[in-house]
N, CA, C, O and CB atoms as a CASP TS submission, in Angstrom:
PFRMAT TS
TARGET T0000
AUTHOR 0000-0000-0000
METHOD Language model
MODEL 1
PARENT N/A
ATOM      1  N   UNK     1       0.799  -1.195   0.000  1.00  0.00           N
ATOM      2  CA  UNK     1       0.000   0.000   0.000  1.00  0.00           C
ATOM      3  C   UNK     1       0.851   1.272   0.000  1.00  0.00           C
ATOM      4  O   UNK     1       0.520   2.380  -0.423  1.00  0.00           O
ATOM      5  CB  UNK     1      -0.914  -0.009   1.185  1.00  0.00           C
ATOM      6  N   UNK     2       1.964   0.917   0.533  1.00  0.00           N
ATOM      7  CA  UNK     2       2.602   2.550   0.744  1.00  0.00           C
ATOM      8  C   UNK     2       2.736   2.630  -0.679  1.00  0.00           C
ATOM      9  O   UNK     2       2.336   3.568  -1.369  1.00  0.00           O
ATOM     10  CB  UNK     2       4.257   2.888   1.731  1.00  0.00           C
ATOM     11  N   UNK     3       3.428   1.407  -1.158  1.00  0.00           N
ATOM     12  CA  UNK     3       3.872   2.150  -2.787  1.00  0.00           C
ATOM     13  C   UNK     3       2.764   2.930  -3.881  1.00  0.00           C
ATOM     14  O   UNK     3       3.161   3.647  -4.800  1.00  0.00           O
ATOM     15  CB  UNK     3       4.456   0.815  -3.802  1.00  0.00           C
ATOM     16  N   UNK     4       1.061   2.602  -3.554  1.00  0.00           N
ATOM     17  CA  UNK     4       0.238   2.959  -4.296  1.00  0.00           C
ATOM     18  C   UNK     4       0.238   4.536  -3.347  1.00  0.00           C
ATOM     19  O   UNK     4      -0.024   5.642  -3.819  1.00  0.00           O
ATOM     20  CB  UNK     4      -1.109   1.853  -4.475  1.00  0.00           C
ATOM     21  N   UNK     5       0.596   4.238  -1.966  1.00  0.00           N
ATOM     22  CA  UNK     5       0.487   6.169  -1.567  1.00  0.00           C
ATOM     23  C   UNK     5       1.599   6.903  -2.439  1.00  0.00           C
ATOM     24  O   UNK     5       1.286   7.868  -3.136  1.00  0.00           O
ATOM     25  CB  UNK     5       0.976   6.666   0.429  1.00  0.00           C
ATOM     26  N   UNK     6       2.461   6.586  -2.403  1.00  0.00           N
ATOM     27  CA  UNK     6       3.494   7.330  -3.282  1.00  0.00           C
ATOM     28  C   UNK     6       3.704   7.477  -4.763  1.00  0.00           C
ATOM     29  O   UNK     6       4.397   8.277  -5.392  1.00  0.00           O
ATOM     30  CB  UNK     6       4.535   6.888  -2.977  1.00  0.00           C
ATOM     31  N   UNK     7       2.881   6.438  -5.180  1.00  0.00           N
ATOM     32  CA  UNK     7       2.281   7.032  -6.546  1.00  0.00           C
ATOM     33  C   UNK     7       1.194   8.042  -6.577  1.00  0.00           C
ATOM     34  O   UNK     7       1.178   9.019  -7.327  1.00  0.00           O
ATOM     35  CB  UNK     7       1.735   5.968  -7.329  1.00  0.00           C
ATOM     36  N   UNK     8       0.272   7.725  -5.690  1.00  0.00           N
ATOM     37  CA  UNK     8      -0.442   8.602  -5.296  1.00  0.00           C
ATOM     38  C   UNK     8       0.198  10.268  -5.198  1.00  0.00           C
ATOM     39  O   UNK     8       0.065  11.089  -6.106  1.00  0.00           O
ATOM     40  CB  UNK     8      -0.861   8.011  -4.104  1.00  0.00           C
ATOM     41  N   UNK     9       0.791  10.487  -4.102  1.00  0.00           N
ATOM     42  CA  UNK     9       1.314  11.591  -4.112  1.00  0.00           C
ATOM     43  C   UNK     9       2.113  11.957  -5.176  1.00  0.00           C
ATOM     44  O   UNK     9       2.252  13.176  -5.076  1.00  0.00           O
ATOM     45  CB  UNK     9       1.862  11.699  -3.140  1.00  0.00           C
ATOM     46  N   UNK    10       2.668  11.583  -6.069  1.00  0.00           N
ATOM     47  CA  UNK    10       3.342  12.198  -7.361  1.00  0.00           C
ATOM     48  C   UNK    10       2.316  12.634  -7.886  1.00  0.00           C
ATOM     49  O   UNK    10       2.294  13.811  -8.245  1.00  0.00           O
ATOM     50  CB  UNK    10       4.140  11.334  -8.349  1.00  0.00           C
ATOM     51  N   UNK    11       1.119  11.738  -8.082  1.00  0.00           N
ATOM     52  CA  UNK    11       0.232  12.152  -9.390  1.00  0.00           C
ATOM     53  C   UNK    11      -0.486  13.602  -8.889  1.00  0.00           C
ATOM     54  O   UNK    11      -0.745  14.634  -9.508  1.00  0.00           O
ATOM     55  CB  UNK    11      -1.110  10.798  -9.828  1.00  0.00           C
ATOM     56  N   UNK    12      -0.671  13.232  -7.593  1.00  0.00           N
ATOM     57  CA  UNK    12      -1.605  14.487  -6.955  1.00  0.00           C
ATOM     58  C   UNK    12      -0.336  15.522  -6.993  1.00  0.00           C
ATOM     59  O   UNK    12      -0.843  16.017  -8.001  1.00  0.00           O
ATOM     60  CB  UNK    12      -2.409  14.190  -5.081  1.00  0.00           C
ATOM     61  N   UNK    13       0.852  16.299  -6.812  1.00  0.00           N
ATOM     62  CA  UNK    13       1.346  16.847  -7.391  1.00  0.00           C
ATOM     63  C   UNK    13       1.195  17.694  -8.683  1.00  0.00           C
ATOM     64  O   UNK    13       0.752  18.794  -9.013  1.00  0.00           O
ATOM     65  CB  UNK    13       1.835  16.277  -7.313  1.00  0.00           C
ATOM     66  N   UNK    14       1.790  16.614  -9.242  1.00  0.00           N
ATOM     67  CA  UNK    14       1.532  16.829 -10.945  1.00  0.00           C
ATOM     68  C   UNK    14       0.533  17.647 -10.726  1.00  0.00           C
ATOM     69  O   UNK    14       0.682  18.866 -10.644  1.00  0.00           O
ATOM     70  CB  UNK    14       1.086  15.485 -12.034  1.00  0.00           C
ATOM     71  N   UNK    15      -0.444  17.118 -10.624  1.00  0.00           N
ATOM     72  CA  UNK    15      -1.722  17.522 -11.013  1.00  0.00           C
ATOM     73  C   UNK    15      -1.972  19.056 -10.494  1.00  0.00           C
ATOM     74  O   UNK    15      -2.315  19.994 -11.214  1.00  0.00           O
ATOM     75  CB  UNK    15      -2.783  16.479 -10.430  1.00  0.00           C
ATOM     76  N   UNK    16      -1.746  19.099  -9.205  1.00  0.00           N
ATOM     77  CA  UNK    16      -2.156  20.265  -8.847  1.00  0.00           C
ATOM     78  C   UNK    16      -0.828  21.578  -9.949  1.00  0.00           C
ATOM     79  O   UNK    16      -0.924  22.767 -10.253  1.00  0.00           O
ATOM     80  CB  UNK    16      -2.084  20.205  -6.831  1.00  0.00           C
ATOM     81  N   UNK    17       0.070  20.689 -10.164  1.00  0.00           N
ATOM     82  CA  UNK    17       0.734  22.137 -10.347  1.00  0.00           C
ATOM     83  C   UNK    17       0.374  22.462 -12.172  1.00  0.00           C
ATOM     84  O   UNK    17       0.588  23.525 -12.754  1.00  0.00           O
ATOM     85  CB  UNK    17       2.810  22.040  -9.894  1.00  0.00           C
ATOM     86  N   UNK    18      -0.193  21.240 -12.748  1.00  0.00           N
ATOM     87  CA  UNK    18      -0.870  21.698 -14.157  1.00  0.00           C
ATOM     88  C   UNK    18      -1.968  22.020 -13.901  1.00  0.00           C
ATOM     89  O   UNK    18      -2.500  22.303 -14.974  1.00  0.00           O
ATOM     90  CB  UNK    18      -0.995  20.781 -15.263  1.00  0.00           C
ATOM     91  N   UNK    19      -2.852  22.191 -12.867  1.00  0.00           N
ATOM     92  CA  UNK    19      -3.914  22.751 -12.662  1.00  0.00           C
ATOM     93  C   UNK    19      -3.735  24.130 -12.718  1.00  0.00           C
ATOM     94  O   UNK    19      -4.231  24.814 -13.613  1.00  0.00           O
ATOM     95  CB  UNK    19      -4.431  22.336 -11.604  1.00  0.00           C
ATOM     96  N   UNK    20      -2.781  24.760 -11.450  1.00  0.00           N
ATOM     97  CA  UNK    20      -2.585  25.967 -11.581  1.00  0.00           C
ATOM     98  C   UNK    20      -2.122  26.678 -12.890  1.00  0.00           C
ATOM     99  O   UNK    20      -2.346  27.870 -13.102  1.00  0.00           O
ATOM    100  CB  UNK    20      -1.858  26.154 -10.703  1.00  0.00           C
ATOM    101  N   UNK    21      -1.434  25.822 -13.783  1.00  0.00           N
ATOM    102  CA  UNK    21      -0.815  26.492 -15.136  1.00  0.00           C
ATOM    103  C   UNK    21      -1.748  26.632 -15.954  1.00  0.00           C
ATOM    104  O   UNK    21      -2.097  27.708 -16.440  1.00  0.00           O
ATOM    105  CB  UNK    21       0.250  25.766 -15.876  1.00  0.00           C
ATOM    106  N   UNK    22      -2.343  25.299 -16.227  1.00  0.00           N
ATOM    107  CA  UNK    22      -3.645  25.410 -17.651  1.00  0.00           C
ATOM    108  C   UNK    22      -5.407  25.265 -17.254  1.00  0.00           C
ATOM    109  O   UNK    22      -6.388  25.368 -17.991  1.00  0.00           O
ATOM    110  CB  UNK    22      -3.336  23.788 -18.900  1.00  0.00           C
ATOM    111  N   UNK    23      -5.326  25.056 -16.148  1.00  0.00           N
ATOM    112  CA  UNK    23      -7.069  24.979 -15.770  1.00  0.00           C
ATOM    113  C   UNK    23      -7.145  23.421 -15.143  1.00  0.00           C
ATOM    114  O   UNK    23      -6.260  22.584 -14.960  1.00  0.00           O
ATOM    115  CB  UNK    23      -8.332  25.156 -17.474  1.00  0.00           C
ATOM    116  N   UNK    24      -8.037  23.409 -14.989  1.00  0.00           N
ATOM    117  CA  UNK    24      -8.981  21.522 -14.308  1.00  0.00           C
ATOM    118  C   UNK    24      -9.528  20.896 -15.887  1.00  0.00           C
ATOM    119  O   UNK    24      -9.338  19.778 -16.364  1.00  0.00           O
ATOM    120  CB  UNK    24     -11.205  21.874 -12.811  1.00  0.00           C
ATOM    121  N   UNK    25     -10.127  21.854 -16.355  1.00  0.00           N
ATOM    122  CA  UNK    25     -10.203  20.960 -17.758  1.00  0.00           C
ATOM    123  C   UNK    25      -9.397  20.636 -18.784  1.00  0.00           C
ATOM    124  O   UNK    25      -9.713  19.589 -19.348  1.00  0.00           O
ATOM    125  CB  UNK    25     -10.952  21.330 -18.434  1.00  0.00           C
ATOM    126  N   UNK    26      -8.523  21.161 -19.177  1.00  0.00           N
ATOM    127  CA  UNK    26      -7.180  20.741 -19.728  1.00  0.00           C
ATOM    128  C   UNK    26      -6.479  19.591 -19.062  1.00  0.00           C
ATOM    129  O   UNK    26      -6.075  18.632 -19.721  1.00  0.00           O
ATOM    130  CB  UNK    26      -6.264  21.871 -19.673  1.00  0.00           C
ATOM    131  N   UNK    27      -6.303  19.698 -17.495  1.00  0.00           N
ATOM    132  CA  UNK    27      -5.666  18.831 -16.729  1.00  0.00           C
ATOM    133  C   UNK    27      -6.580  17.521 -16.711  1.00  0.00           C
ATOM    134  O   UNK    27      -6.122  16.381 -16.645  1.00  0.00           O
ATOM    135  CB  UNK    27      -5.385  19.461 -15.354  1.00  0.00           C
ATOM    136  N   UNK    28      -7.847  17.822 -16.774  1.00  0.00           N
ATOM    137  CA  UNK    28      -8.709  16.086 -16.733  1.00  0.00           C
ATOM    138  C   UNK    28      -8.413  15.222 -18.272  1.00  0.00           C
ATOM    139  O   UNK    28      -8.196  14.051 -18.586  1.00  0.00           O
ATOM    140  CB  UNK    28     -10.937  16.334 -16.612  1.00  0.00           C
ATOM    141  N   UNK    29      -8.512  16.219 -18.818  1.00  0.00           N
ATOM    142  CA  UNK    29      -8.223  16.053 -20.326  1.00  0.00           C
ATOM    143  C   UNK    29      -7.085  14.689 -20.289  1.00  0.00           C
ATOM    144  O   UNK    29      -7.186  13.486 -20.530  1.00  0.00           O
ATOM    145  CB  UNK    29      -7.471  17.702 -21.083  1.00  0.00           C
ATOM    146  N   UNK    30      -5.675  15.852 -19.729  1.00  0.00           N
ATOM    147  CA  UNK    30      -4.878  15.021 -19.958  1.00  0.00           C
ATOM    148  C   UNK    30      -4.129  14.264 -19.296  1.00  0.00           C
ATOM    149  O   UNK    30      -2.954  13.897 -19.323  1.00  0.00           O
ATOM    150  CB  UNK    30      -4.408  15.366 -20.456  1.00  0.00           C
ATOM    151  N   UNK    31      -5.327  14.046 -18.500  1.00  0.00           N
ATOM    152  CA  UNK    31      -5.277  12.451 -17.481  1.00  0.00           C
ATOM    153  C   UNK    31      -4.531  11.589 -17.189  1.00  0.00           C
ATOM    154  O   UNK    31      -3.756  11.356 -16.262  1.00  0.00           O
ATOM    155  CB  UNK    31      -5.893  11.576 -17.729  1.00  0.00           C
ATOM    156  N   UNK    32      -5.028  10.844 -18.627  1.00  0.00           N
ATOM    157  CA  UNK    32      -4.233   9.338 -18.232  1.00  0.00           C
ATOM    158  C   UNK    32      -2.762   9.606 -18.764  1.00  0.00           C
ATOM    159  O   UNK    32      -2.135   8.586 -19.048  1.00  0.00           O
ATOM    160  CB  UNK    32      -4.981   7.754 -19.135  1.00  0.00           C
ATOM    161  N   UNK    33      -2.102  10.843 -18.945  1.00  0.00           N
ATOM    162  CA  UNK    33      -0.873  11.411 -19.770  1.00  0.00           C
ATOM    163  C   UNK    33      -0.014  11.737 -18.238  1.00  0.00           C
ATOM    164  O   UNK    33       1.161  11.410 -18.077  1.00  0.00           O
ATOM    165  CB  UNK    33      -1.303  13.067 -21.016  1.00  0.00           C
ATOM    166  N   UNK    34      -0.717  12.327 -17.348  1.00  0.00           N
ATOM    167  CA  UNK    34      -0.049  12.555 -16.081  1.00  0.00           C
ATOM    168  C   UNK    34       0.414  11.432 -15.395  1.00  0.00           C
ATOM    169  O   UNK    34       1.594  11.257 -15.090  1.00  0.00           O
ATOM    170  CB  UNK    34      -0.839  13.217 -15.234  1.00  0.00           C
ATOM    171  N   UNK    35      -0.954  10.297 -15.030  1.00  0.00           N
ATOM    172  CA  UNK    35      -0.944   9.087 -14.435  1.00  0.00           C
ATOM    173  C   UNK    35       0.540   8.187 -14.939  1.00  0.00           C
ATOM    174  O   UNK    35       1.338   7.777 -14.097  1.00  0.00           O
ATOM    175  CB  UNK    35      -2.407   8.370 -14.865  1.00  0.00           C
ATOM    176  N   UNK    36       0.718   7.992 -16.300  1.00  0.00           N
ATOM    177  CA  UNK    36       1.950   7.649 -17.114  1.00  0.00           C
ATOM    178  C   UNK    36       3.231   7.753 -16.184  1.00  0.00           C
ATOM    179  O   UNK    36       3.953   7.077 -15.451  1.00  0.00           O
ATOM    180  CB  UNK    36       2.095   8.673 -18.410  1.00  0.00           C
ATOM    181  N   UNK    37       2.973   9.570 -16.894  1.00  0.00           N
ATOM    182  CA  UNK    37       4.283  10.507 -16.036  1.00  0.00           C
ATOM    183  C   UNK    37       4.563  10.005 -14.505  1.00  0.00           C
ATOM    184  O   UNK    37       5.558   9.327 -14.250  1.00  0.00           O
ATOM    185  CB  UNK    37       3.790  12.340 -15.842  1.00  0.00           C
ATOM    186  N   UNK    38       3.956  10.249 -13.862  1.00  0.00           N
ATOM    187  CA  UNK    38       3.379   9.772 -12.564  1.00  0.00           C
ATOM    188  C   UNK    38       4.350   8.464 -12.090  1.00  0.00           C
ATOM    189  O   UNK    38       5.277   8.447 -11.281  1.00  0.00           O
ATOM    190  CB  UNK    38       1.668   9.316 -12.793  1.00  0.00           C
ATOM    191  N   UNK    39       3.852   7.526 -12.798  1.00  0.00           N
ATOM    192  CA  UNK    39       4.142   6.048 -12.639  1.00  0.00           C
ATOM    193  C   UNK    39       5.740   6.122 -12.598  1.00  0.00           C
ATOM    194  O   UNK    39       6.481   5.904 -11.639  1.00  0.00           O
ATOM    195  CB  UNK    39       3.485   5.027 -13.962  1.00  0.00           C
ATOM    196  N   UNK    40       6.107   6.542 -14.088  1.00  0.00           N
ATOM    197  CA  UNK    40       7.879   6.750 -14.724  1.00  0.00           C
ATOM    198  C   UNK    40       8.420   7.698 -13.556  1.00  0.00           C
ATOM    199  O   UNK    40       9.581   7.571 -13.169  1.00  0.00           O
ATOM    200  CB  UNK    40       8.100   7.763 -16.631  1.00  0.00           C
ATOM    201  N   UNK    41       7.813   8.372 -13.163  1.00  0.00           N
ATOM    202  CA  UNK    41       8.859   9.246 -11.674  1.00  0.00           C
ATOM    203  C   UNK    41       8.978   8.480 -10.393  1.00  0.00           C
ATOM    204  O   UNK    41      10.021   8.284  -9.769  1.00  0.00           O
ATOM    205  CB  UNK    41       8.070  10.836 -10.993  1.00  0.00           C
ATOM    206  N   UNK    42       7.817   8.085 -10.093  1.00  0.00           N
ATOM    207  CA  UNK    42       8.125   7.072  -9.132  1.00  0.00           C
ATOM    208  C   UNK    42       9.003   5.962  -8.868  1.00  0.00           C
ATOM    209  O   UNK    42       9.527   5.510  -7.850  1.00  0.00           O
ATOM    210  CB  UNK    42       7.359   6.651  -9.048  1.00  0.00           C
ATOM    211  N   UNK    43       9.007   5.578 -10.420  1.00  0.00           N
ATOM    212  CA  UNK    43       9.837   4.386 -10.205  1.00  0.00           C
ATOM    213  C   UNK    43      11.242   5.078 -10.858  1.00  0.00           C
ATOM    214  O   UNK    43      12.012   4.261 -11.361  1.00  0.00           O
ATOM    215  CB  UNK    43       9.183   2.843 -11.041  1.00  0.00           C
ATOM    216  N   UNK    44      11.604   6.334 -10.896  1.00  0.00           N
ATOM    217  CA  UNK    44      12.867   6.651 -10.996  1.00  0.00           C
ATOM    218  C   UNK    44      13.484   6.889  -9.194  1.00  0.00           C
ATOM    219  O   UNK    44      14.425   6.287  -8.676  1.00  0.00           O
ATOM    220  CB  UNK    44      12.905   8.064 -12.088  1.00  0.00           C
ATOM    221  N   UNK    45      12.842   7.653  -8.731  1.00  0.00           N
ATOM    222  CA  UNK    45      12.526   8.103  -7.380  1.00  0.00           C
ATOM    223  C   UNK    45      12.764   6.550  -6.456  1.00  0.00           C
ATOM    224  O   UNK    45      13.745   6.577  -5.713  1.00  0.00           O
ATOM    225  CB  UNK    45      10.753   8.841  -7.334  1.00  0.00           C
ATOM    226  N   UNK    46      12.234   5.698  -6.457  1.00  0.00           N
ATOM    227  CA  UNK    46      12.239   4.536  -6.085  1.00  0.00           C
ATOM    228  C   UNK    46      13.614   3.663  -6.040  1.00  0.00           C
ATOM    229  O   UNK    46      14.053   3.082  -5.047  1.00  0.00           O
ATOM    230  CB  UNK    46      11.338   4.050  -6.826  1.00  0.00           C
ATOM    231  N   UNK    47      14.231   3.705  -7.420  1.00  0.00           N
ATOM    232  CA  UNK    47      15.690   3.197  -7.659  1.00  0.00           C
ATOM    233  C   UNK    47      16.742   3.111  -6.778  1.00  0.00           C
ATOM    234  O   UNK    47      17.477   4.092  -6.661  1.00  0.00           O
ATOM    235  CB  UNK    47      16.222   3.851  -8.511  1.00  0.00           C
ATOM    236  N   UNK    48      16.909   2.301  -6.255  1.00  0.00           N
ATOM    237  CA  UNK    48      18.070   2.330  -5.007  1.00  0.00           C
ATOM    238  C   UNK    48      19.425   1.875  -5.542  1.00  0.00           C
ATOM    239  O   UNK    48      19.406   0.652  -5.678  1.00  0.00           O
ATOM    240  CB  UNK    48      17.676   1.245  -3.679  1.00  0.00           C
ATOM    241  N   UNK    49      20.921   2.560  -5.993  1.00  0.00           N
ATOM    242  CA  UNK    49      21.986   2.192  -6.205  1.00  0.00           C
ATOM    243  C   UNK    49      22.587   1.961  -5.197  1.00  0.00           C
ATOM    244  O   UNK    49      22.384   2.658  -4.203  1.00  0.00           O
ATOM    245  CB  UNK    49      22.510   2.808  -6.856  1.00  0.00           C
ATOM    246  N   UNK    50      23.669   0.715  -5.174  1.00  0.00           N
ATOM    247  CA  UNK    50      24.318   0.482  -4.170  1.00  0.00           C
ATOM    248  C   UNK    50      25.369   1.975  -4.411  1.00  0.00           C
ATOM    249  O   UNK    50      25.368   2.893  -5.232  1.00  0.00           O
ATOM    250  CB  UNK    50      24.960  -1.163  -4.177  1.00  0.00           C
ATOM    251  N   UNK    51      26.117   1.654  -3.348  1.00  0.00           N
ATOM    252  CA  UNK    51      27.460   3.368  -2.687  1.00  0.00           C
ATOM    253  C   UNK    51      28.053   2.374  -3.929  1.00  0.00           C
ATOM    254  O   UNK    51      28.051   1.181  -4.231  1.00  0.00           O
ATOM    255  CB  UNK    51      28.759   3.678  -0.271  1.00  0.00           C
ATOM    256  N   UNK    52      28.616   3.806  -4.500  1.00  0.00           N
ATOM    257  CA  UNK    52      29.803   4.127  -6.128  1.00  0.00           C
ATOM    258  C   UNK    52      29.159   3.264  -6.725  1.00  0.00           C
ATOM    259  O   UNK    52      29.911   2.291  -6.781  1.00  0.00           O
ATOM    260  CB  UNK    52      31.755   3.751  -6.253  1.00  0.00           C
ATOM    261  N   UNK    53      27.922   2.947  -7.363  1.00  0.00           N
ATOM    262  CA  UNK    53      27.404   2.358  -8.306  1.00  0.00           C
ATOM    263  C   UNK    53      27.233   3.568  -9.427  1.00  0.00           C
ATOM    264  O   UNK    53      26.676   4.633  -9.160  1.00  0.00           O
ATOM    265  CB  UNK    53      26.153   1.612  -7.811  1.00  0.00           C
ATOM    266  N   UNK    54      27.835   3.219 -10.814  1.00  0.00           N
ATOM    267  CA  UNK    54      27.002   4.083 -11.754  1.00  0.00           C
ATOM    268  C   UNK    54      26.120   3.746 -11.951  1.00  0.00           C
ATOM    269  O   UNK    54      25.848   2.548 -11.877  1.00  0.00           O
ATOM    270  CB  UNK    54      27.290   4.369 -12.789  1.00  0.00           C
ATOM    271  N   UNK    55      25.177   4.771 -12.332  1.00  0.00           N
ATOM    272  CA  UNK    55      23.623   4.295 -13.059  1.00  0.00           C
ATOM    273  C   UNK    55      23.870   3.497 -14.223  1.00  0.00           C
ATOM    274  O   UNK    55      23.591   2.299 -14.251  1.00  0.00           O
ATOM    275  CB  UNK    55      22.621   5.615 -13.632  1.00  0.00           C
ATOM    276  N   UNK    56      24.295   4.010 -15.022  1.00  0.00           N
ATOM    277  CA  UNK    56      24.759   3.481 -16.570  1.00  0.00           C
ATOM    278  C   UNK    56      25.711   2.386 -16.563  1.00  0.00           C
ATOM    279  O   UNK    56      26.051   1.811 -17.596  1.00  0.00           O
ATOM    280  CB  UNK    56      25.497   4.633 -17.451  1.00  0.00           C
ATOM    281  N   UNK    57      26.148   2.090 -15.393  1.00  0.00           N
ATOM    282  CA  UNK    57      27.407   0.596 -15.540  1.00  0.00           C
ATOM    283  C   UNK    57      26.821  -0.689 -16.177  1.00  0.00           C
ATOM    284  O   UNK    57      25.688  -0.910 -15.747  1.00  0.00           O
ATOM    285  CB  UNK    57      27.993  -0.076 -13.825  1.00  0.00           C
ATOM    286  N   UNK    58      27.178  -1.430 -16.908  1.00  0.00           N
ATOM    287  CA  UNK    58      26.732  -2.811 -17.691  1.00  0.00           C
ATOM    288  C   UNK    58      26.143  -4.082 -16.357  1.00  0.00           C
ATOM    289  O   UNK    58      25.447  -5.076 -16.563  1.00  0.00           O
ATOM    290  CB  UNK    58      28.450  -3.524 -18.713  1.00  0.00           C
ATOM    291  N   UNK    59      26.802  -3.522 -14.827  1.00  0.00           N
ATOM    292  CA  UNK    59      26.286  -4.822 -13.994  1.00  0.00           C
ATOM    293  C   UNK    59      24.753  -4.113 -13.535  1.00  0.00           C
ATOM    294  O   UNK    59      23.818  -4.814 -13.146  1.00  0.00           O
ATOM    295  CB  UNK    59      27.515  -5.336 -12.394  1.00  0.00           C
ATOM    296  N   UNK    60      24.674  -2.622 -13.651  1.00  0.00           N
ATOM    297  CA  UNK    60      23.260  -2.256 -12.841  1.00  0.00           C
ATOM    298  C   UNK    60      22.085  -2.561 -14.338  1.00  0.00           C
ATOM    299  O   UNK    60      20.883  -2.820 -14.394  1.00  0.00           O
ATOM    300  CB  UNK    60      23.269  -0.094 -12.074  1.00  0.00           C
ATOM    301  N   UNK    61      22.790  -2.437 -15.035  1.00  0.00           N
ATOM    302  CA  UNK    61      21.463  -2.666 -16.082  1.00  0.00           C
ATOM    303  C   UNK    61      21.032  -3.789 -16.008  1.00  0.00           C
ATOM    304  O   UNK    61      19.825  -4.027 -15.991  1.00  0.00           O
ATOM    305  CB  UNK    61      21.637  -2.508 -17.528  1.00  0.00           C
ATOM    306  N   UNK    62      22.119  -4.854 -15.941  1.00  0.00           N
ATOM    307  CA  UNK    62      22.186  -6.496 -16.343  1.00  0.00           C
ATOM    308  C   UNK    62      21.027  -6.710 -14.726  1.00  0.00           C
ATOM    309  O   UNK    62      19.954  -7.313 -14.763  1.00  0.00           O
ATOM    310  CB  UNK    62      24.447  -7.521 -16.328  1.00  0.00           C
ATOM    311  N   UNK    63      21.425  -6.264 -13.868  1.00  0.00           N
ATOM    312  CA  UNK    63      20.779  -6.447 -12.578  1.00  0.00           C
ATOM    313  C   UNK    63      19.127  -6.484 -12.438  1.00  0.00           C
ATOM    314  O   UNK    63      18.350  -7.310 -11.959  1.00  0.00           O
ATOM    315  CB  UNK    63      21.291  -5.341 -11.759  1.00  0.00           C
ATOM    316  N   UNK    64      18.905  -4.773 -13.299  1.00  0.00           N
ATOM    317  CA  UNK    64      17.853  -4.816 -13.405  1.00  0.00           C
ATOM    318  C   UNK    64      16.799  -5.395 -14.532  1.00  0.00           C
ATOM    319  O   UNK    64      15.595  -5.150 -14.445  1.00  0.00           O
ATOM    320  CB  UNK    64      17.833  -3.902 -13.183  1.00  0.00           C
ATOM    321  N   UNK    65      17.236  -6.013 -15.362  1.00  0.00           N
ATOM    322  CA  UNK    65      16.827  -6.868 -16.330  1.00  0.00           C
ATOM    323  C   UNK    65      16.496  -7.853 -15.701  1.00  0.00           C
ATOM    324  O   UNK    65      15.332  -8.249 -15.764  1.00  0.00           O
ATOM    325  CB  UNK    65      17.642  -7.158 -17.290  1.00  0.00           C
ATOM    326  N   UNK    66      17.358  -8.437 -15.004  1.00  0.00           N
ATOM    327  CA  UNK    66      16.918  -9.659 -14.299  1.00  0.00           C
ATOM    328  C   UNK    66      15.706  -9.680 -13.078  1.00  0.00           C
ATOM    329  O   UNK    66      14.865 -10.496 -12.700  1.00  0.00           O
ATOM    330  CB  UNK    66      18.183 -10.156 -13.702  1.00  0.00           C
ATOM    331  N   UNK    67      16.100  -8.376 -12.715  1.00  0.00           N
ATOM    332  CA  UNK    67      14.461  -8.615 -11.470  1.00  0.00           C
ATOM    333  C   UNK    67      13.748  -8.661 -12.522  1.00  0.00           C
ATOM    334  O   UNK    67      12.686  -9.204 -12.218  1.00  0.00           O
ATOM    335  CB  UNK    67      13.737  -7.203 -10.139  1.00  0.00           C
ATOM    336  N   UNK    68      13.771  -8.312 -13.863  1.00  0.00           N
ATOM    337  CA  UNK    68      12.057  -7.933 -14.419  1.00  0.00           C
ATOM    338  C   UNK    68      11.481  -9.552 -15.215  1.00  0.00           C
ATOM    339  O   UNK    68      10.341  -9.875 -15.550  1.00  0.00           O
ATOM    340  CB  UNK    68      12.095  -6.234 -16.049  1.00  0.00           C
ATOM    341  N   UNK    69      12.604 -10.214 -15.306  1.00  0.00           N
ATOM    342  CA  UNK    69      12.585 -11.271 -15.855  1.00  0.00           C
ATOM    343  C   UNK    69      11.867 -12.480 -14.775  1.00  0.00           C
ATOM    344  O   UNK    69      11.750 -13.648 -15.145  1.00  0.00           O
ATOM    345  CB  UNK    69      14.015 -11.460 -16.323  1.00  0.00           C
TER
END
């Protein structure tokens, strides 16, 4: 559950701060475009590197291929 609160709170974010820029109807509009966004930040936000890991090194990619597998 926490992880659906913290998606939660990104999206509600988002949202409020394209609310203030373009309106509530523009922003319902483009909904399921935030929710997306939303999802892809979280799970950047989420990413835990081990200490002196590059992001881009050939063992963190290979790593994460494999959880998804």
């Amino acid at each position: 559950m926490a992880s659906e609160r913290g998606k939660d709170e990104v999206l509600n974010r988002l949202l409020e701060a394209a609310t203030v820029k373009w309106g509530r109807g523009v922003v319902e509009a483009m909904r399921p475009a935030f929710e997306s966004t939303a999802e892809a930040i979280w799970k950047v936000q989420e990413f835990q590197l081990e200490a002196e890991e590059e992001p881009a090194h050939p063992a963190t990619i290979l790593r994460e291929r494999r959880g998804k597998e």
